[in-house]
LOLOSE-670944 format. One line per field, with one value per residue (C-alpha): residue number from 1; residue in one letter; chain; z, y, x. Coordinates in steps of 0.25 Angstrom, whole numbers, plus 5000, padded with zeros to 4 digits. Layout:
! LOLOSE-670944
k <- NUM  ... $
r <- a  ... $
c <- A  ... $
pz <- Z  ... $
py <- Y  ... $
px <- X  ... $
END
This chain:
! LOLOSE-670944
k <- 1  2  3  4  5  6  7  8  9  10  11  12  13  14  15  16  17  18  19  20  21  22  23  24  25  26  27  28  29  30  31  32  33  34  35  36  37  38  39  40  41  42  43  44  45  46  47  48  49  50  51  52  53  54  55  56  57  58  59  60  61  62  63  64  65  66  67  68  69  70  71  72  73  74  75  76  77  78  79  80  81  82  83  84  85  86  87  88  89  90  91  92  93  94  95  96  97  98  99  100  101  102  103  104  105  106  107  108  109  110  111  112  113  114  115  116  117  118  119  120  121  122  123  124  125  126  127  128  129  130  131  132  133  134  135  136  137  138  139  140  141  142  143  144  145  146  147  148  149  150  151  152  153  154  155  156  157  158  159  160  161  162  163  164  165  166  167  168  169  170  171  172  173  174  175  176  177  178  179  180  181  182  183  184  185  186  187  188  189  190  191  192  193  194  195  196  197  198  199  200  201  202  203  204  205  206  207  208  209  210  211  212  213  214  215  216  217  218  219  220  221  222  223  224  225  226  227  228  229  230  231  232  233  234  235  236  237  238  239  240  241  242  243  244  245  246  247  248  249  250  251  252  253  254  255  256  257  258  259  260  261  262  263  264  265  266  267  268  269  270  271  272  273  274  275  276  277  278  279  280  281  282  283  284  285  286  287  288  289  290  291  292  293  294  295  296  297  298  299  300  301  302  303  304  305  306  307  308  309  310  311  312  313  314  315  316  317  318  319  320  321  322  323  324  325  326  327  328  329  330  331  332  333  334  335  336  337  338  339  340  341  342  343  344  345  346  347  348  349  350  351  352  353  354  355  356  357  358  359  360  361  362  363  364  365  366  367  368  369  370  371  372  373  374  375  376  377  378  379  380  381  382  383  384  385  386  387  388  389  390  391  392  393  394  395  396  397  398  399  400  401  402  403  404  405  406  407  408  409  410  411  412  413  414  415  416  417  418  419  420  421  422  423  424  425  426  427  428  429  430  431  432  433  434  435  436  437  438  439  440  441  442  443  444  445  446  447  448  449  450  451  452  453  454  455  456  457  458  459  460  461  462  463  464  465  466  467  468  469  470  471  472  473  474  475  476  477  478  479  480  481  482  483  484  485  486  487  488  489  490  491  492  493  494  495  496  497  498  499  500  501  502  503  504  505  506  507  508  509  510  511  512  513  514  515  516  517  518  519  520  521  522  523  524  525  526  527  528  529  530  531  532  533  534  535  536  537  538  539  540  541  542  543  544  545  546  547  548  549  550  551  552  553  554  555  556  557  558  559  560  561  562  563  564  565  566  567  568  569  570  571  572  573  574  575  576  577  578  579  580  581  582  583  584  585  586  587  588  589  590  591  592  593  594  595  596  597  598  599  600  601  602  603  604  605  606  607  608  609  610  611  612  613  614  615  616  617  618  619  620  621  622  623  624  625 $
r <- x  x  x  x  x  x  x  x  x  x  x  x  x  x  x  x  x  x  x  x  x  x  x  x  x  x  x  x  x  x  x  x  x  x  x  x  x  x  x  x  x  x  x  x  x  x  x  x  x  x  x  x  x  x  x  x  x  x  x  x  x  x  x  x  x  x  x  x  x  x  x  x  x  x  x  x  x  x  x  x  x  x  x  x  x  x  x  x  x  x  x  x  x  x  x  x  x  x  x  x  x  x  x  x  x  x  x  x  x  x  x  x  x  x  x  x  x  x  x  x  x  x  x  x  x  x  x  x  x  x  x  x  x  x  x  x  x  x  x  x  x  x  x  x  x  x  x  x  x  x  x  x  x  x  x  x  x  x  x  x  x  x  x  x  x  x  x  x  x  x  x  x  x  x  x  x  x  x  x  x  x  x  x  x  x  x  x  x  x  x  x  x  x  x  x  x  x  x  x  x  x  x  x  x  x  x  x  x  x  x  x  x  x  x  x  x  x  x  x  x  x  x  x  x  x  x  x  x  x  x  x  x  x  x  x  x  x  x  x  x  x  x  x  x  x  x  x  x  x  x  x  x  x  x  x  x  x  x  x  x  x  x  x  x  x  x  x  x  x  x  x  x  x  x  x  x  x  x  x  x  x  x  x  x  x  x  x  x  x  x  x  x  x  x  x  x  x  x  x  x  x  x  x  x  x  x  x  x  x  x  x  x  x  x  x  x  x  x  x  x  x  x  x  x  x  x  x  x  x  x  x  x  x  x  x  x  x  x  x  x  x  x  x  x  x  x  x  x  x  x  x  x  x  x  x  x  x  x  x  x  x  x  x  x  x  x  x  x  x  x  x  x  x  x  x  x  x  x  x  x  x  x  x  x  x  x  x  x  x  x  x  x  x  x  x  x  x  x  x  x  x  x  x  x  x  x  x  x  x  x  x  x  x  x  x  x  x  x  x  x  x  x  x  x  x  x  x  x  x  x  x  x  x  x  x  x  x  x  x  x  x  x  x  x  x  x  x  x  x  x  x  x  x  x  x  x  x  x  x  x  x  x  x  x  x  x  x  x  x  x  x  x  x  x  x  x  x  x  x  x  x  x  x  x  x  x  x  x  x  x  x  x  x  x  x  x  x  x  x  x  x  x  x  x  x  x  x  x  x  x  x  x  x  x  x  x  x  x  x  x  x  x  x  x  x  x  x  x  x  x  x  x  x  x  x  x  x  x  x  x  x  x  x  x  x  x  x  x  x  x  x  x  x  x  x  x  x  x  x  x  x  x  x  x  x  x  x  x  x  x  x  x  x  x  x  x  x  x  x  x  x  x  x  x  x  x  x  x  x  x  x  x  x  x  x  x  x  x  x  x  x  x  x  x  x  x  x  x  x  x  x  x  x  x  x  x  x  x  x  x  x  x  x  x  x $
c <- A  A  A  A  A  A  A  A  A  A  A  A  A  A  A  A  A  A  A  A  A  A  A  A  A  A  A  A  A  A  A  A  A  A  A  A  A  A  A  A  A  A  A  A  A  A  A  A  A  A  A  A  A  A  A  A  A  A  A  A  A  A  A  A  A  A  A  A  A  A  A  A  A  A  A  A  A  A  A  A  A  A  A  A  A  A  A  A  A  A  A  A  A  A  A  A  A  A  A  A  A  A  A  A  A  A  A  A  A  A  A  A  A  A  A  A  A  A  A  A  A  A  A  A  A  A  A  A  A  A  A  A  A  A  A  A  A  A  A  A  A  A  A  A  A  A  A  A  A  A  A  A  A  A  A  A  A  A  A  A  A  A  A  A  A  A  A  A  A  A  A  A  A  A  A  A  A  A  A  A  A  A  A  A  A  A  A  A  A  A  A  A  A  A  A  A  A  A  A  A  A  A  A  A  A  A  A  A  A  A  A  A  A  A  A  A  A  A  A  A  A  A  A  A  A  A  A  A  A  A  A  A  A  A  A  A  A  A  A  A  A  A  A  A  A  A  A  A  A  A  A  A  A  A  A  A  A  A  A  A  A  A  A  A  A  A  A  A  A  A  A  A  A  A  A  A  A  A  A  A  A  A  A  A  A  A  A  A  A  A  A  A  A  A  A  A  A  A  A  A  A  A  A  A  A  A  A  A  A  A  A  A  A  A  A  A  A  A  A  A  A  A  A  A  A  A  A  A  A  A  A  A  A  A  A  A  A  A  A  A  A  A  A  A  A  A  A  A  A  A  A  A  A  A  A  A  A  A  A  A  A  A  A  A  A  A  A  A  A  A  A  A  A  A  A  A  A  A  A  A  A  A  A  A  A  A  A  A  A  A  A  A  A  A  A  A  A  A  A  A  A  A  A  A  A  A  A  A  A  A  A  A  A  A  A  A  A  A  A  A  A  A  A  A  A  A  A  A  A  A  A  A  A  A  A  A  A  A  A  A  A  A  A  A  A  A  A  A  A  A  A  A  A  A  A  A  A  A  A  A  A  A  A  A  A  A  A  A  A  A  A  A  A  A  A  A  A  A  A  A  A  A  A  A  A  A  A  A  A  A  A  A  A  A  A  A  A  A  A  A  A  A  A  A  A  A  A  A  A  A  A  A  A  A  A  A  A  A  A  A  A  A  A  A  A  A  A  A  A  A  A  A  A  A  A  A  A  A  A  A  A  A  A  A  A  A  A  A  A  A  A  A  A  A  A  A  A  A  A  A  A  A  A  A  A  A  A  A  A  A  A  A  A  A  A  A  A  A  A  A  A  A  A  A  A  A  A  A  A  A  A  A  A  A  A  A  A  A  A  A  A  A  A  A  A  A  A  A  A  A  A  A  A  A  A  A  A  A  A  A  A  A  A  A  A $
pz <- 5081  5092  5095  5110  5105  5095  5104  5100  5092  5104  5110  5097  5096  5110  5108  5093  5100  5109  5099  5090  5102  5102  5087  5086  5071  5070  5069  5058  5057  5059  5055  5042  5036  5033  5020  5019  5025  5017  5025  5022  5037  5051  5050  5057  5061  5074  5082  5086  5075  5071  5070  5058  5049  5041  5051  5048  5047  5059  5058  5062  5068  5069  5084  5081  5069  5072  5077  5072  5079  5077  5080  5089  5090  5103  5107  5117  5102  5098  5110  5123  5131  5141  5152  5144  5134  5126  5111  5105  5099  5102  5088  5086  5073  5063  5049  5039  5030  5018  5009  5014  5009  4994  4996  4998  5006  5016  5022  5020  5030  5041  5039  5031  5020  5018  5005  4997  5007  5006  5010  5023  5031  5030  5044  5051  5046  5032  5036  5041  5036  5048  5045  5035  5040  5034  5027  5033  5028  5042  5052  5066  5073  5082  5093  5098  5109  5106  5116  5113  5125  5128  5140  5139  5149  5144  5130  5123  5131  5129  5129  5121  5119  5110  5116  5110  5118  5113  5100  5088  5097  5088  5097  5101  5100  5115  5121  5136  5139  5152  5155  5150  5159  5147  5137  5124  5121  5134  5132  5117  5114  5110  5120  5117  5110  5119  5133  5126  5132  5135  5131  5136  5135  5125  5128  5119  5116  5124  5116  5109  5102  5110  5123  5127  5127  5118  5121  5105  5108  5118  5115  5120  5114  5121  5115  5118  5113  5099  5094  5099  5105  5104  5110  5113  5105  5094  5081  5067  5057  5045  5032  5026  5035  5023  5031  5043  5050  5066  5064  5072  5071  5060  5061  5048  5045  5058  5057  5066  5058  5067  5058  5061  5064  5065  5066  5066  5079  5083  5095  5092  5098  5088  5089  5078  5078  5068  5060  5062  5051  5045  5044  5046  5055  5059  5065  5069  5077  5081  5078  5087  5076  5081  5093  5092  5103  5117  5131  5134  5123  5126  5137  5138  5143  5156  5167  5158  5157  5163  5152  5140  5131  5117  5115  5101  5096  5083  5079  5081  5067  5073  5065  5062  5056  5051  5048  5042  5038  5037  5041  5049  5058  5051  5056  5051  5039  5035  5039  5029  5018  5023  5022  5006  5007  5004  5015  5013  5023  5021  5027  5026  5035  5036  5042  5043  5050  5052  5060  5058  5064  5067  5076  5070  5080  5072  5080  5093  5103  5111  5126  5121  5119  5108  5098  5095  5088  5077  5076  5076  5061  5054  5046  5042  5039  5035  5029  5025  5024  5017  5020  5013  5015  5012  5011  5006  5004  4998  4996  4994  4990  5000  4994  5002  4998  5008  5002  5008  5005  5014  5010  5015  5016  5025  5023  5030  5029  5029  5040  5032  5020  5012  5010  5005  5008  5004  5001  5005  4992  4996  4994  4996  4994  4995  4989  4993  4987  4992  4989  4998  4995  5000  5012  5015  5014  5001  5000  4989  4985  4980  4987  4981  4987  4983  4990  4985  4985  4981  4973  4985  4989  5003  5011  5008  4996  4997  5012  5006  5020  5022  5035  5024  5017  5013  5015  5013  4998  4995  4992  4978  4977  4984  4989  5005  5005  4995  4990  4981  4985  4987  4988  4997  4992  4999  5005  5015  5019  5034  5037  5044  5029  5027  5011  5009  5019  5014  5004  5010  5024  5027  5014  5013  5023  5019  5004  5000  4987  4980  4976  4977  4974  4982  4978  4989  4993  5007  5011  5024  5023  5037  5049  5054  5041  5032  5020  5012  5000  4994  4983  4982  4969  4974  4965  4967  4963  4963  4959  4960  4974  4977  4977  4964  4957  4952  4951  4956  4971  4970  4973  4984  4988  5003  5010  5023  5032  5045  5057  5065  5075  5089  5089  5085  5073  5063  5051  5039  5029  5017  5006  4996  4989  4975  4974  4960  4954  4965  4976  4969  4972  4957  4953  4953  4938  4930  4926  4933  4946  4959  4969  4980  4983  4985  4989  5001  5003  5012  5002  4988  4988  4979  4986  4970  4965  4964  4974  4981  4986  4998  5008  5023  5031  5043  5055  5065  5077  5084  5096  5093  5106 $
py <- 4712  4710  4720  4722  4724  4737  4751  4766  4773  4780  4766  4758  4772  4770  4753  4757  4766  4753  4745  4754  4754  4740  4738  4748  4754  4768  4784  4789  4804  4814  4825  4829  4841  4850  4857  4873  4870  4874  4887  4900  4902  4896  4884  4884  4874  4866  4857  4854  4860  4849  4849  4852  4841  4829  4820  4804  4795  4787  4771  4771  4760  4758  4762  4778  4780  4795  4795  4809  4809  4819  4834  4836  4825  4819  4827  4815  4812  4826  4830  4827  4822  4832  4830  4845  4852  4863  4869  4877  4891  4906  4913  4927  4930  4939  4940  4952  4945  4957  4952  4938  4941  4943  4956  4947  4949  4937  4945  4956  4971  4969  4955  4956  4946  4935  4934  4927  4925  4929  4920  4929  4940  4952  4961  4966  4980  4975  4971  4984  4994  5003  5011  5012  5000  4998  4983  4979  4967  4957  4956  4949  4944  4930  4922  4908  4899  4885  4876  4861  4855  4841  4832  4822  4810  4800  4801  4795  4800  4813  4823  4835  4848  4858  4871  4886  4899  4910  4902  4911  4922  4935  4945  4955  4947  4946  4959  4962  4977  4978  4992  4987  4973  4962  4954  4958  4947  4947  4961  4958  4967  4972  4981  4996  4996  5006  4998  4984  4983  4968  4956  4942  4930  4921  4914  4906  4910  4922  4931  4921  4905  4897  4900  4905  4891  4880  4866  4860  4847  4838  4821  4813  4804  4789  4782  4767  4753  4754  4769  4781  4783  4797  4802  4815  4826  4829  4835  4827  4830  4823  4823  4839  4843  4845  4839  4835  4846  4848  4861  4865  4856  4848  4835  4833  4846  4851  4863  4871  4878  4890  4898  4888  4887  4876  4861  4847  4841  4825  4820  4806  4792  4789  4778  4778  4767  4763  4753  4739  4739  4752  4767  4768  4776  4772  4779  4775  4786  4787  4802  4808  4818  4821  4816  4828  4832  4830  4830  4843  4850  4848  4852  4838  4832  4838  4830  4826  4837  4831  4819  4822  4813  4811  4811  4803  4791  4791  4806  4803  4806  4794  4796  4783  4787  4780  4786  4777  4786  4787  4799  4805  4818  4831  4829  4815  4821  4830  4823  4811  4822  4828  4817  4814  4802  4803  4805  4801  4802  4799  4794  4791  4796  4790  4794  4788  4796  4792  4799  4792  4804  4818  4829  4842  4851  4864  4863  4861  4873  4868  4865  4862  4851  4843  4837  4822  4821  4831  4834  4819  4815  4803  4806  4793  4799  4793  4798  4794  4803  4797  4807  4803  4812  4810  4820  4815  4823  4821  4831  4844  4840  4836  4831  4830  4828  4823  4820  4816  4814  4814  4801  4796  4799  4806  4798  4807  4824  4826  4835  4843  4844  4831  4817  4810  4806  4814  4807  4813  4814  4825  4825  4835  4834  4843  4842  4849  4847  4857  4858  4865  4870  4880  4871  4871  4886  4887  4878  4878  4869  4867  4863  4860  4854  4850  4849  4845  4854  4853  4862  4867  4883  4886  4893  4905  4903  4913  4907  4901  4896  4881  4887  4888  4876  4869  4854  4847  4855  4863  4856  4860  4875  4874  4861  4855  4844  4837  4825  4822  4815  4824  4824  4830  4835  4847  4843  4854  4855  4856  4871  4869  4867  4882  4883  4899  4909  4915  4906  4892  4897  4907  4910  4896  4889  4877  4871  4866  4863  4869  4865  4875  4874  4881  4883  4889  4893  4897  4901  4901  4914  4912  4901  4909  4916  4911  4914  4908  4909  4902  4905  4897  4896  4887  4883  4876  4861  4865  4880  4879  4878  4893  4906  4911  4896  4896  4888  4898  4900  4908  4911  4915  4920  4917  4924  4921  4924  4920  4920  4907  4906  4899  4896  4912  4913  4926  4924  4935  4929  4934  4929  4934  4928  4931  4925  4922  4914  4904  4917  4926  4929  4927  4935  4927  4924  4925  4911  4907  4903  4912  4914  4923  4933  4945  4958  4965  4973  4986  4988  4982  4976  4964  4952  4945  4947  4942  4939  4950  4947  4943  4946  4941  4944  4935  4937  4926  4928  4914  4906  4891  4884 $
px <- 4913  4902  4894  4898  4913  4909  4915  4910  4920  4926  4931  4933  4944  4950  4950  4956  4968  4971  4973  4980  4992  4990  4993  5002  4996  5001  5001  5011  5014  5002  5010  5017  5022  5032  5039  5036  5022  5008  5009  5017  5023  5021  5029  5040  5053  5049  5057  5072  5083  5091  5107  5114  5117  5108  5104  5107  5097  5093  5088  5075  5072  5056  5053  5060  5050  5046  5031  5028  5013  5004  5011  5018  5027  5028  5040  5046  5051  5055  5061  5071  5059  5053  5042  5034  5037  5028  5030  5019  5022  5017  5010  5008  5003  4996  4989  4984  4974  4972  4959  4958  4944  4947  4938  4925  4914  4912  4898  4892  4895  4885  4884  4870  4873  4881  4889  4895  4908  4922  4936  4940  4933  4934  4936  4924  4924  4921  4908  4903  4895  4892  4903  4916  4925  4938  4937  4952  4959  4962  4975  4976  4986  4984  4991  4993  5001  5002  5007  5010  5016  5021  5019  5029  5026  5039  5046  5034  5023  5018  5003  5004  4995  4992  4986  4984  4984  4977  4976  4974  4972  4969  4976  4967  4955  4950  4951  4946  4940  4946  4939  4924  4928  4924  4930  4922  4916  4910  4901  4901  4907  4924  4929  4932  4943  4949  4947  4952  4968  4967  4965  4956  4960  4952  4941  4931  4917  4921  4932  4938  4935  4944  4951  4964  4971  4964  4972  4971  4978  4980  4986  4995  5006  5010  5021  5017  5025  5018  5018  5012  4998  4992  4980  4972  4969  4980  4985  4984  4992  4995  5004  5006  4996  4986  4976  4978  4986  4989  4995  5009  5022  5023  5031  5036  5041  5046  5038  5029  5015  5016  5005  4994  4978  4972  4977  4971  4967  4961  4957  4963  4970  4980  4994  5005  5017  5028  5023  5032  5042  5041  5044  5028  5020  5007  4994  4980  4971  4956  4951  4939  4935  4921  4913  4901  4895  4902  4895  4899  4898  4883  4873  4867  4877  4881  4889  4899  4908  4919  4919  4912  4908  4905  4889  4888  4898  4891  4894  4907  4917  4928  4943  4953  4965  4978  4992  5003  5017  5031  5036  5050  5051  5054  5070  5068  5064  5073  5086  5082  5081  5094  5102  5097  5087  5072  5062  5049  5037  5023  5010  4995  4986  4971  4958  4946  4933  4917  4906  4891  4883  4885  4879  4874  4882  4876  4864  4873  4877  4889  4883  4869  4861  4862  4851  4854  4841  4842  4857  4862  4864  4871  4883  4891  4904  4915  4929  4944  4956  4968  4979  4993  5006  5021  5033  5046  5059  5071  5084  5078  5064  5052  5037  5025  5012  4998  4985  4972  4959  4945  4937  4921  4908  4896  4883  4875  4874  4859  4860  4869  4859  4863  4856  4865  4881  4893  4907  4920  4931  4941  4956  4968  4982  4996  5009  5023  5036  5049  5063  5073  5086  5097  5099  5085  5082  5075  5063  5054  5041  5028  5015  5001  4989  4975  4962  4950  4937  4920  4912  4903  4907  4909  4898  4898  4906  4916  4919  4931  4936  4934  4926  4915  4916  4905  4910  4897  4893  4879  4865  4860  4853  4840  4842  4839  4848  4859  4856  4867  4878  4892  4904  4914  4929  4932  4945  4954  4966  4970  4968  4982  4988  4992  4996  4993  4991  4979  4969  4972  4973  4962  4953  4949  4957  4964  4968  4953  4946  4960  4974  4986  4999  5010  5024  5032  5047  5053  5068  5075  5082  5092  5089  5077  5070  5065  5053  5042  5035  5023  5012  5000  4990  4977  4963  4952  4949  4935  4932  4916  4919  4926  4922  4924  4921  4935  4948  4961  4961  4971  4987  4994  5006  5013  5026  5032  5043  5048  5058  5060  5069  5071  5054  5053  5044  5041  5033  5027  5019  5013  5001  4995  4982  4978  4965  4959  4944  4943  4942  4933  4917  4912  4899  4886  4883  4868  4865  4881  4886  4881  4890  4884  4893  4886  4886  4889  4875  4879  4891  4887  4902  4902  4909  4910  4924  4938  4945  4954  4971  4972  4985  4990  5002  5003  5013  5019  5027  5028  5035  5038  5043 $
END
C-alpha cells in the first residue's frame, strides 16, 4: 500500500466499521449462560411468562434468526414496540462475614509491621492496642438502584443506558453532623456519635469513591439492510460467563444475577449478520481497550475540555475481535427441548490485542503534568484469546462446557525490572451437566472448572486476593533485574463467575491457579419458593504458589433460600468454608522453606498456623421491574 494511503489506528478502526456494514460479516451471541448458575442465589427469572403448553417449532427462515447482541437485547424484539421503556431493579442487601480471616494477621496493632498477610481484614478494633477492643467478626448491609432504560426511535433503532444510584452504597456510610454544620470528611473528622441524625449524599474524593449516580454504560443499536450496527460504550459477554461477563440478564438462560459487583464493560464499534445460507451468527468489532493519557486528565493540555483528545497513538492497546455461533433465545431453547428434539448451541469467540509503547502512570497524579521523557517506554504486546463455548440439551439432561486460553508475547518489561521478553501460556475451562425432574422442580448437577496458575506467591503472600497478585513473577533473591525468559500462566476467571460464596468470591476473588468441582441440587418447593444446595471441594494446580505450599484449597458448603414473586425478591444464604494445607501459614524452616509470617510485636500473637472455619449469612431484599 503506498505510503500516503496508510491511516493511524483510530481511522483504520472508523474506515474498518464501514466496511464491515458494507460486507455484512457479523456479531454472533455475546451472551451465554444459564443452568443453576456458578452462584448460590441472585439469579432470578426475567422476562415475559410464557403460556402453558410446549410450543411448536417455527420455520426459520434466514432473515428471523435471533440477534441476541450483547445484554440487553434490543427490546424492539422482545417487546410490543414503545417510544421509552426502563428495567433496572432496587437492591437492599446485607452480609456477616465470621473469620473471613482464617484468624490471621494481615498487619500488625498500630500498623508497625507488616506481616506476612492474611485472605480478609480483620475490623479496626483488632488492630488496636490503646485500649482492650473486642476483635469482632464483620457485618454491613448495602444498597443500589439500577436503571437501564431504553430509547426506542423505530422497531430497529434504539440507545440504551446503564446507570447506578447509590451504587453499593453501605448504609450508614456518609453521615452529615448537622449540629457541628460539616460532613465528616470535610473537618476530618466523624461527627459525634450523638449529633449524627442525617445522612449526605455521596460524593467522590469527598465521603465517598464514586458519586451519587455513576452512568456505567451508554451505546446504541441500528438495524441496517445487512445486520445490526452497535456502537458506544457497551456490555461483553460471552459463552458461561467464565470469562467474559457483563453481569445482570443473561440471554441464554432467561435469568437476572441480582447479587452482582462488577461486570465487563468495552468502548467498542461492532456489526453482527446472518451468514448467507446458514443458521450462523456472525461478529466483527474494534475494541478501544486503552488509550493512556487524555487531554484533560492533564494539566498541559488546557483549552480543550470541551473535546479531549487522545495524547499518544502508539500507547494505544487497539482490540479485533471475531465471533461466529449458532445460538437460539432462552424460549427458543427450552420449547426445542420441550418438545423431545436435541438443542445444540455453540460459538467461538476470538480476540486479538497489541500495544507497542506504554506510559508509566505510577509517576502520574491525575491533573498534572506529564513526563514523555522518562515515563514513555516501549512494550510490544501482543495476545490472542480463543474462547470456545457450547451447551446442548436434550429430555431431562443439559451439557455446557466454555474454554479459553490467553495466547502472545510482551517483548519489552524493563521498566518493570525484566530484560528480556515474557510469553503469555495461560488456559482455563469449565464444564456443567444438569438433569431435572419432578416436572422441572428437582434439578440436579455437577459443575467443575479449571484454571491455570504460576509458582510466584502474591505479595504479600498471604494476600490471597487476586488484588495482590503478582502477575509479572519475582526476580531471583538479591537480584536487580530478571534476565531470564518467563513465562506467564496465571489465568482468572471473570470476578462475575460467582462458584462459592466465600473462597472464590472474596478470599481470593475468582476461580485462579485451582480446579474445583461442584455438585449441586435445588428444588422448587411451591411457584414462588424455592432452595439450593451446593458443596464445593477446590485445590491448587500449582501448590508452591499458595500460602501454606500445599495442594487442597479446601471444601465448602453453600445453602440458599428465596421468595420470587411479581418482581418481589427475598433470599437467605448460608456457606461454610473448611479450609485445609493450601490456606495455612506454615513455620519457617532451618535449612527449608521461609515463609515470612511473623509475629504481631505488641502482643506476640503468632500469625503461623492452620487455617481457622470461616462463615457468612448474606440477606436480599430486591425489586425487579
Amino acid at each position: 500500500m503506498p505510503k500516503s494511503l496508510v491511516l493511524p489506528m483510530p481511522y483504520s478502526r472508523v474506515v474498518a466499521g464501514i466496511l464491515i456494514a458494507a460486507t455484512g460479516i457479523a456479531e454472533a451471541q455475546i451472551s451465554p449462560g444459564g443452568g443453576m448458575g456458578p452462584g448460590m442465589g441472585g439469579a432470578q427469572p426475567a422476562g415475559e411468562e410464557k403460556k402453558d403448553g410446549v410450543a411448536e417449532a417455527a420455520p426459520k427462515a434466514p432473515g428471523l434468526l435471533p440477534t441476541t447482541p450483547a445484554l440487553p437485547a434490543p427490546k424492539g424484539r422482545r417487546k410490543r414496540w414503545k417510544l421509552f421503556e426502563i428495567d433496572g431493579y432496587f437492591r437492599l442487601r446485607t452480609d456477616w462475614f465470621k473469620n473471613f480471616h482464617l484468624g490471621f494477621l494481615d498487619r500488625a496493632r498500630d500498623g508497625m509491621t507488616d506481616l506476612g498477610g492474611a485472605p480478609f481484614p480483620r475490623a479496626l478494633g483488632c488492630y488496636s492496642s490503646a485500649i482492650s477492643h473486642p476483635c469482632s467478626n464483620l457485618s454491613s448491609a448495602n444498597m443500589r438502584l439500577r436503571l437501564e432504560p431504553t430509547i426506542n426511535l423505530d422497531e430497529g433503532t434504539s440507545i440504551h443506558i446503564q446507570a447506578d444510584v447509590l451504587d453499593n452504597l453501605v448504609l450508614g456510610s456518609t453521615p452529615t453532623n448537622t449540629a457541628l454544620n460539616g460532613i465528616y470528611s470535610d473537618m476530618n473528622l466523624p461527627p459525634l456519635g450523638a449529633f449524627g441524625n442525617t445522612q449526605a449524599p455521596p460524593t467522590a474524593g469527598v465521603n465517598s469513591d464514586r458519586d451519587a449516580i455513576t452512568i456505567k454504560r451508554a451505546w446504541a443499536e441500528v438495524a441496517v439492510p445487512l445486520g445490526i450496527l452497535k456502537f458506544g460504550r457497551q456490555p461483553n459477554h460471552w459463552g458461561m460467563g467464565m470469562f467474559y461477563n457483563a453481569g445482570g440478564h443473561d440471554p441464554i438462560s432467561g435469568n437476572y444475577d441480582l447479587d452482582g459487583d462488577y461486570g465487563d464493560t468495552v468502548d467498542r464499534v461492532s456489526f453482527s449478520a446472518q451468514i448467507p445460507g446458514t443458521q450462523l451468527r456472525a461478529m466483527l468489532a474494534a475494541d478501544w481497550g486503552l488509550t493512556r493519557l487524555v487531554s484533560n486528565q492533564t494539566s498541559a493540555n488546557k483549552g480543550h475540555d470541551g473535546h479531549p483528545f487522545d495524547l499518544d497513538d502508539s500507547d494505544d492497546q487497539d482490540g479485533w475481535v471475531g465471533v461466529i455461533s449458532k445460538l437460539d433465545s432462552p424460549q427458543e431453547f427450552k420449547d426445542t427441548v420441550d418438545r423431545g428434539d436435541l438443542a445444540l448451541n455453540y460459538g467461538v469467540y476470538f480476540e486479538y490485542k497489541t500495544q507497542d509503547w506504554d506510559y508509566d502512570l505510577n509517576s502520574f497524579t491525575l491533573g498534572g503534568t506529564p513526563d514523555p521523557a522518562a515515563r514513555y517506554v516501549p512494550r510490544s504486546m501482543t495476545t490472542y484469546t480463543p474462547d470456545i463455548w457450547v451447551k446442548l440439551g436434550y429430555g431431562k439432561w443439559t451439557i455446557e462446557g466454555e474454554f479459553a486460553a490467553q495466547l502472545g508475547k510482551i517483548e519489552r518489561l524493563d521498566d518493570l525490572g525484566r530484560t528480556t521478553s515474557a510469553d503469555l501460556r495461560s488456559y482455563g475451562g469449565v464444564g456443567r451437566v444438569n438433569w431435572k425432574g419432578l416436572d422441572g422442580k428437582l434439578r440436579m448437577g455437577l459443575e467443575s472448572g479449571v484454571a491455570s496458575g504460576d509458582q510466584y506467591d502474591n505479595t504479600p503472600q498471604g494476600s490471597t486476593n487476586i488484588a495482590y497478585a503478582n502477575l509479572l513473577g519475582t526476580c531471583p533473591v538479591g537480584a536487580s533485574t530478571c534476565l531470564k525468559k518467563s513465562t506467564l500462566s496465571r489465568f482468572m476467571f471473570n470476578r462475575e463467575y460467582k462458584v462459592d460464596m466465600i473462597l472464590w468470591r472474596h478470599l481470593i476473588g475468582a476461580v485462579t491457579n485451582a480446579g474445583y468441582v461442584k455438585p449441586y441440587l435445588s428444588y422448587d418447593l411451591t411457584k414462588s419458593i424455592g432452595f439450593k444446595v451446593a458443596n464445593v471441594t477446590s485445590f491448587a494446580l500449582k501448590p508452591v504458589s499458595t500460602p501454606g505450599n500445599s495442594r487442597m484449597y479446601g471444601t465448602e458448603f453453600d445453602a440458599d433460600i428465596g421468595y420470587s414473586s411479581n418482581g418481589f425478591n427475598i433470599g437467605f444464604s448460608y456457606g461454610v468454608l473448611f479450609p485445609f494445607g493450601a490456606m495455612a501459614h506454615p513455620a519457617d524452616e532451618i535449612g527449608g522453606p521461609t515463609f515470612g509470617y511473623g509475629t504481631d510485636p505488641d502482643t506476640n500473637a503468632s500469625n503461623v498456623g492452620d487455617a481457622g472455619t470461616a462463615h457468612t449469612i448474606q440477606s436480599r431484599l430486591t425489586l425487579v421491574f
